[in-house]
N, C-alpha and C positions, 0 to 999 in steps of 0.2 A: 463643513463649509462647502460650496460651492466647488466645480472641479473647474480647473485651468479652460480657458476659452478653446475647445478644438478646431472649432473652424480657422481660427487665427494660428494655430498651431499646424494646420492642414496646408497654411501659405508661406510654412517656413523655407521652403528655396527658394520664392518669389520675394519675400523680403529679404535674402542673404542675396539673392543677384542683384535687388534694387540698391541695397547696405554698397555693397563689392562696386558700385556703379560711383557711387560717393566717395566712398575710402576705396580705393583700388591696392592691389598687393597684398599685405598679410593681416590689412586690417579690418578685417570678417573671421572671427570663428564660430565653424559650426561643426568640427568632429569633433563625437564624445566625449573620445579621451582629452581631446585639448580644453574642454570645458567641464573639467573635473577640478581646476584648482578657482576654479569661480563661481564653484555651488556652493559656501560659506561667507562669510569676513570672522571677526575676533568673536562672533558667538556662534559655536563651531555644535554648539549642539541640533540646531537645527541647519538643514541642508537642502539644495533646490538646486540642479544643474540650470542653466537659464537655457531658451529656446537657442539666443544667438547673443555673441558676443561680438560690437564694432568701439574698434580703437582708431578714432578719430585724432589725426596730428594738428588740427588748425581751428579757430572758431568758427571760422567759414563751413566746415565741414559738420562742425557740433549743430549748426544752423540750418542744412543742407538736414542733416538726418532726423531733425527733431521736426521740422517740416515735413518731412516725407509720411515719417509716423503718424503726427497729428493727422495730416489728410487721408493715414488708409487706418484709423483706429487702432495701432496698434501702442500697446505702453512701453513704460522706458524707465529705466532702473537705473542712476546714477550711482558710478561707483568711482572712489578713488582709490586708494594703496589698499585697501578691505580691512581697516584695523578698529574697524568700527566692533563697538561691544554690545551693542543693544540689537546687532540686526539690520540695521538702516542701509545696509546695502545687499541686503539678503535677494537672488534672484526669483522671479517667477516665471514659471516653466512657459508662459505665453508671452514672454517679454523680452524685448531687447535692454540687454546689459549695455550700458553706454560707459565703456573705463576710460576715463584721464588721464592713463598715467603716459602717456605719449607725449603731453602737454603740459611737458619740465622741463621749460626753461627759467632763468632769472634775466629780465628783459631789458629792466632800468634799476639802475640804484645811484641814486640822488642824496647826497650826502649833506649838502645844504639844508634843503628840503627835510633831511631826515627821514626819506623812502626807498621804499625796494615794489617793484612793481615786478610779479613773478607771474607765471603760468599754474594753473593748479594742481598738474601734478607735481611739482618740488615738492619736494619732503621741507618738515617744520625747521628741522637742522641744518637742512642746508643753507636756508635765509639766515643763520650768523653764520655761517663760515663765509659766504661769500661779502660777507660785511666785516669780519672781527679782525680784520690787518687794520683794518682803518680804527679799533676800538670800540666798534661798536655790537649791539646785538639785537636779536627779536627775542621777545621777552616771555609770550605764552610757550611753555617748554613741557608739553604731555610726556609723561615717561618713553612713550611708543613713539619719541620726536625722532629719531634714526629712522623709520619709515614710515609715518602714518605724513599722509599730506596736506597741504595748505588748502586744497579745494576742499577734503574733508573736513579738516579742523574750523573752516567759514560753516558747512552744512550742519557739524554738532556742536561750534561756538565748542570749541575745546577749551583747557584752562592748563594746569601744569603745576610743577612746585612754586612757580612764585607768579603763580597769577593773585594771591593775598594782597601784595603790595602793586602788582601792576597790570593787574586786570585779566579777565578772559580774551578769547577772542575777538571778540567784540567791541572791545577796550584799545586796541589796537589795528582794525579795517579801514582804512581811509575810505575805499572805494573797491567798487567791481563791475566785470563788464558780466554782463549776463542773458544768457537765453534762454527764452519764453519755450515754451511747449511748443506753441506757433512756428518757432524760426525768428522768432524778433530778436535782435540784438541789442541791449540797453548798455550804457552806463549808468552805477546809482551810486553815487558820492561823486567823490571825485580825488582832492588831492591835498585839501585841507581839513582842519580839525572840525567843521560848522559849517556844513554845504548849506546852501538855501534848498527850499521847497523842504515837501515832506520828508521824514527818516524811512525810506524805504531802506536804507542798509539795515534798520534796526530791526527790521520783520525778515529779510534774506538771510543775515546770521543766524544760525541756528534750528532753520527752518526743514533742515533735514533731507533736503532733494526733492521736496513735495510741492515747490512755487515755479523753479528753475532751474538751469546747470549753470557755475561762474566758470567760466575761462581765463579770467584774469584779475590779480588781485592785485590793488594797492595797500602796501601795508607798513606800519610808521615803525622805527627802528631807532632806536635807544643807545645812547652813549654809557659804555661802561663806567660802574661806578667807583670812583677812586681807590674803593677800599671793601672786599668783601668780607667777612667773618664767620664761619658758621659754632654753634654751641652743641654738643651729644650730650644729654643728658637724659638716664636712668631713674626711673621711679619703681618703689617700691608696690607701687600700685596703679593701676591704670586709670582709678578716678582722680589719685594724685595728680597724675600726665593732663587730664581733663579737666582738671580744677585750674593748674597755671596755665594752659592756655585761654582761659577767661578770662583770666586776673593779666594774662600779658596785654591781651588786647584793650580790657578796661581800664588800666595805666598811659593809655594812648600810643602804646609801642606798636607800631606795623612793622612785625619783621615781612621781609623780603619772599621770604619761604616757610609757612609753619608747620612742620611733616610730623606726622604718630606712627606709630608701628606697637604692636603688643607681642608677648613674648612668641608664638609661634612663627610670626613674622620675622623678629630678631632675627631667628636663630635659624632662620630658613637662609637670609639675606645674608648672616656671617656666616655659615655653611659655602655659598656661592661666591662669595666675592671676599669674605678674610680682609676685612677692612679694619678690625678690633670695634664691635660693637663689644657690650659686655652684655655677656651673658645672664646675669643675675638678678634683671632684673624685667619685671614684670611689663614694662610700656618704658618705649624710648623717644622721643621727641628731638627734632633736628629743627635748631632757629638760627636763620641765616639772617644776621641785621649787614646792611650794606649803607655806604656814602662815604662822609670826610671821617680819616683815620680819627679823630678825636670825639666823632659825633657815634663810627663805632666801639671806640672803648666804652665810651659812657653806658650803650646800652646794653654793649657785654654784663657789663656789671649788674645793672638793672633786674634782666632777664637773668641770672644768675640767683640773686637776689628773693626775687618769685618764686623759681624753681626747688631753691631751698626752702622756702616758706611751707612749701606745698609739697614736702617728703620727698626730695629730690636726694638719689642716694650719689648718684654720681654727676660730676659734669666737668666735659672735656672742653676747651677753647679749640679751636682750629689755630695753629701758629704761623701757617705759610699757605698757599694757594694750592698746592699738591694734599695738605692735608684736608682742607676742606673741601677738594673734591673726592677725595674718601672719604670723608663724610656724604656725603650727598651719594655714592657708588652706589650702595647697598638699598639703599632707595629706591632708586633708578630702576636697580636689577629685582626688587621684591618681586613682580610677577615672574617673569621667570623661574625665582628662586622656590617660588612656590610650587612651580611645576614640578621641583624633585622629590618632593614631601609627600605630594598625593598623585593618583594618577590622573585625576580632574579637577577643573576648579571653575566654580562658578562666579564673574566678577558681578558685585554689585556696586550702585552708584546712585545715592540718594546724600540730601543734605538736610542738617539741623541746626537751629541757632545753638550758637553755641554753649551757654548756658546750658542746653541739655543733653550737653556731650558725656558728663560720664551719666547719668541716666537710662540712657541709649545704648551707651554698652555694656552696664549691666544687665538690660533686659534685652540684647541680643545676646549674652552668656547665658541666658535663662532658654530663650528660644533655641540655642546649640543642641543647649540638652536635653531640650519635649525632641528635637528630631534625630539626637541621633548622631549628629555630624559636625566636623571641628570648624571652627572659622579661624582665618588668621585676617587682622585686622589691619589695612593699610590704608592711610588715608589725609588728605589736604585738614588737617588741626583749625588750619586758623580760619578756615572761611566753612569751616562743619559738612564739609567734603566728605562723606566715608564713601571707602571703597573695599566693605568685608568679601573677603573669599574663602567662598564656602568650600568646604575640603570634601566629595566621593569619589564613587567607584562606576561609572559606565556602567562594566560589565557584571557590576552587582544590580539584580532585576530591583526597579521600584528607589535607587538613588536618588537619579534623577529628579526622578518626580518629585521625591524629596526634598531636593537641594532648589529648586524652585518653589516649592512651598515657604521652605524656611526664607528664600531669597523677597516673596511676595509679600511674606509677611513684616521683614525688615522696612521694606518700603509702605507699610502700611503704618509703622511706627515711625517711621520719618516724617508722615504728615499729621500724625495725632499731635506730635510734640510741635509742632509748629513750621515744620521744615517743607522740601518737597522731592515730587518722584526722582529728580535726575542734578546733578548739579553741570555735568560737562559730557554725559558719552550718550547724552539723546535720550528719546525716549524707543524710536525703533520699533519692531517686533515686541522685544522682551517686558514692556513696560505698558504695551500699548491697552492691554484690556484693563489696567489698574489706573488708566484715566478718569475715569468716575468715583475714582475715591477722592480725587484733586478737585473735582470742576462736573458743575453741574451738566444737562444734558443742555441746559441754555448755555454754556460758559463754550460745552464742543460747538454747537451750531455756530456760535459766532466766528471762532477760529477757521472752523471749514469753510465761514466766506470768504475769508481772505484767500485760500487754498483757489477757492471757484474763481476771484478776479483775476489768477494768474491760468488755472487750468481747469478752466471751464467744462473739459471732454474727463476728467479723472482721470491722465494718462500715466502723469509722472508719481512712479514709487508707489504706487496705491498699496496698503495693505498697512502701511507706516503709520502711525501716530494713533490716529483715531479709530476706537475701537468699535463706533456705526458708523458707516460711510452713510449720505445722502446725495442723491444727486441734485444738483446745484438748484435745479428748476424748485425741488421740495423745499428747501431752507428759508423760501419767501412766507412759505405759507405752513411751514410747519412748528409748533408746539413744543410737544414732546413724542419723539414717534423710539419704536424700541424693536431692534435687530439686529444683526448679527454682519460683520463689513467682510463682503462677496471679493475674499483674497482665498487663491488652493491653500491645503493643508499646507503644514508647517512638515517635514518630511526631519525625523529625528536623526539620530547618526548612529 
């Protein structure tokens, strides 16, 4: 590919003086060493120290510098906490890293209303702690909720264990205020469930840092529900595991949270956290039904019921709220826990209807085995969320390569069976050249317009999503045109 713009790389102390002129004090970095923990996010394989890092505290500021930029051409890399998995904040060595995490505060919370109006760097957990004396909570709960943040989780439309029952990110954004490439400052929503005008929040969720940066987010917050429950139950087999969660959802049961885990996973998780999974059994499933005490007995039983049906060896009830958050623990901590089983792990993150949930993972048990490498298999059950991790070795020559092959090809059988490339951590870097197995080369031009009515000069995050970039002038008049999108290399680790 192309190498990183020099001339623009040549004007790095004149944009760190102009940056420094904006954000005054320590919010410019440009020594080495201090821009060594900003050459990844959570996909650590690949690495890119960025030209200049500014951590802007105010919108004012985010507006002040995305202006500056657009008028001397220089691009701009939106990042929040870096727990992104696909890349999507991955820096280029010609580009200004723009971080938010300066930009964590919680501003209003309207309990009425049923809103928390935050700044985008808060982290996802801190919006119920600052809510849950009152009873209440924010409902999308990504494992990485202790630090991944609300401005990121808006850019990759996060989800979590019980986004089943009550939606992605997406599902819960009122509103956000947000900055153009330009320096323009918008609001798009606002404060109710059914703004007028267009759904512009529906194209900014999820859009990955490729339209604009949000500075501020209104987001709707949930009263606890009378009564939570979770169920642990052990199958003998992992299509077993994957046959009751069809049959639970085709019952019309929505549980709250429908979690799988296979046995490498188990025993990776009760290794770490000693929660009493059991051991013995091949795929464990965790379904948390919530509401009126009596609305969840009923579907205890129900889902109990199923589970038995479908060669359920074991099943634990949760009896107090201390147990069923050990239930939930080992969950939580799966990545992690995986990190002590291998010395690398590669996350993927593709979705299937559910129906061909065990399907999929017997023929990614087939695929372990053409390459070579273990997978442990953790993943969102009820809404066909897989999130397999591929188990190598770095410092074994030709892994890699490996564990991306197997990881490409997973995602290519996510959309043969009917599914698609990403369910919640973006498409990013890692996913971005296997957009034309999704979407034709008409299906990218169209996307990329949208892309042009926000940043017509190509500035913000370029290298993201789309695996031909065109310049906005082309897309009027072009067909099908075929090449290769002008991002530096990928710099491995």
């Amino acid at each position: 590919m192309p190498a990183p713009d020099l001339a623009v790389i040549a004007r790095r102390g004149d944009i760190a003086r102009a940056l420094r002129a904006i954000v005054p004090g320590e919010g410019v970095i440009d020594d080495p060493d201090a821009l060594r923990p900003y050459e990844s996010d959570g996909l650590t394989a690949y690495r890119q120290p960025p030209m200049l890092v500014v951590l802007p505290q105010t919108t004012e500021q985010v507006a002040r510098i995305l202006a500056w930029c657009h008028a001397q051409g220089v691009k701009v890399v939106p990042r929040g906490s870096g727990t992104s998995l696909s890349g999507g904040a991955l820096p280029l060595a010609d580009a200004v890293l723009l971080g938010l995490s300066r930009l964590n505060r919680v501003l209003e919370v309207d309990y009425d209303e049923r809103i928390v109006v935050a700044q985008p760097g808060v982290t996802n957990l801190a919006i119920t702690r600052a809510v849950e004396e009152r009873g209440f909570y924010y409902a999308p709960d990504p494992s990485s909720q202790i630090a991944c943040s609300i401005g990121g989780n808006v850019a990759e439309n996060s989800g979590g264990v019980h986004c089943l029952k009550y939606g992605l990110t997406t599902n819960n954004v009122l509103g956000v205020e947000f900055v153009t490439m330009a320096g323009e400052v918008l609001r798009i929503g606002g404060r109710s469930l059914d703004p007028a005008g267009l759904d512009l929040l529906g194209v900014i969720v999820g859009s990955e840092g490729l339209l604009g940066v949000v500075t501020e987010v209104t987001l709707r917050i949930l009263p606890a529900p009378e009564m939570a429950r979770a169920l642990l139950i052990g199958f003998a087999t992992v299509e077993g595991a994957g046959q009751c969660v069809a049959e639970v959802i085709a019952a019309g049961i929505i549980p709250a949270g429908m979690e799988m885990m296979d046995r490498p996973a188990i025993h990776a998780a009760e290794a770490f956290v000693q929660v009493g999974y059991p051991l013995d059994v091949e795929a464990l499933l965790i379904v948390e039904l919530d509401g009126p005490e009596a609305e969840c007995d009923h579907l205890i039983g129900a889902v109990e019921a199923i589970a038995r049906a479908n060669g359920a060896v074991s099943v634990r009830a949760s009896q107090d709220e201390a147990q069923r958050v050990a239930f939930w623990a080992g969950r939580k901590a799966a990545f992690p826990a995986v990190g002590c089983i291998s010395p690398d792990y590669y996350c993927m993150d593709g979705t299937i209807p559910r129906r061909r949930l065990p399907e999929v993972l017997e023929r990614m048990a087939a695929l372990s085995a053409q390459y070579g490498l273990g997978v442990a298999n953790v993943f969102h059950a009820g809404d066909g969320n897989l999130h397999p991790l591929i188990l190598y070795d770095a410092n074994q020559p030709g892994q890699l390569e490996r564990a991306e092959a197997f990881g490409s090809d997973i995602l290519r059988l996510c959309v043969e069976v009917g599914g698609v490339l990403t369910g919640e951590h973006g498409v990013g870097v890692e996913k971005r050249d296997l957009m034309p197995v999704m979407y034709t080369e008409v299906d990218l031009a169209h996307q990329q317009r949208v892309k042009c009515a926000f940043d017509p000069l190509l500035l913000l995050n370029p290298g993201k999503v789309f695996p031909t970039l065109h310049r906005c002038a082309e897309l009027g008049r072009m067909h099908v045109h075929h090449g290769r999108l002008p991002f530096p290399g990928l710099p491995r680790f």
